[in-house]
Steps between C-alpha positions, in 0.01 A plus 500: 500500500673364172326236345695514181704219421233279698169316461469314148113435419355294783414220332813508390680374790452548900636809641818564690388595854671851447311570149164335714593788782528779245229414289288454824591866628357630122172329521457598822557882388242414233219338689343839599290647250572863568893351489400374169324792356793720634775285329244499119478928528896516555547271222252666296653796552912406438494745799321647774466768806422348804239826502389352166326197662272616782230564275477201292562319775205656709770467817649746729879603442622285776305203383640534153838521702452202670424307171777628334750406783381144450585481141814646501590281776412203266717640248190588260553849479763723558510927586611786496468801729437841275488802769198386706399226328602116370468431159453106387549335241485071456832247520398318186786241529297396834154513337643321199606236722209429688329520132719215413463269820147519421468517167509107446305428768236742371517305124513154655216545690314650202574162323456243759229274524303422835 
C-alpha cells in the first residue's frame, strides 16, 4: 500500500475512492489492539526482532506472525529477514499520511460545537 501522494485532511475535501480503499485497508490493520500495540513497540523501537515481541505482546510466535503479516500487508511496516528471524521497522511516509488524513478531522472535531 502507498498512501503517499493521497488523502488531504478529511475535512478537507471527500476522498478519491482509491485513497478511501487504501486508507480503509490501514484502519483496518489498526483496529486490533494487539495490531496496535505491535505497530507502537516497532515504532518505539526504530527497529525490532520479530523474537523481540512475543513477550510484550503476551502472544505465541505464530500469533505475533500473524499480526505482523497484516501490517505489512497494509503497508505499515516493512521487514527484514536476519538468519532466522525478521526484523521490523515502521514506513513512516505511510503513518505520516494517515497522521495527516486525520489530523484535521481530529482538530475540527475538537473545535466544533454540538
Amino acid at each position: 500500500m502507498r498512501v503517499r501522494d493521497c488523502c488531504p485532511p478529511l475535512v478537507d475535501a471527500p476522498l478519491a475512492p482509491a485513497d478511501a480503499e487504501r486508507l480503509a485497508h490501514a484502519f483496518a490493520a489498526l483496529a486490533d489492539p494487539v495490531r496496535l500495540r505491535l505497530l507502537s513497540l516497532v515504532a518505539a523501537a526504530g527497529e525490532v526482532c520479530s523474537c523481540d515481541l512475543v513477550e510484550p505482546l503476551d502472544k505465541a510466535q505464530p500469533t505475533v506472525s500473524h499480526h505482523t503479516k497484516v501490517l505489512a500487508e497494509a503497508g505499515l511496516i516493512v521487514g527484514e529477514k536476519r538468519g532466522r528471524w525478521v526484523w521490523w521497522r515502521v514506513v513512516p511516509d505511510v503513518v505520516d499520511d494517515i497522521h495527516r488524513a486525520l489530523g484535521s478531522a481530529a482538530g475540527a472535531s475538537a473545535t466544533s460545537t454540538h
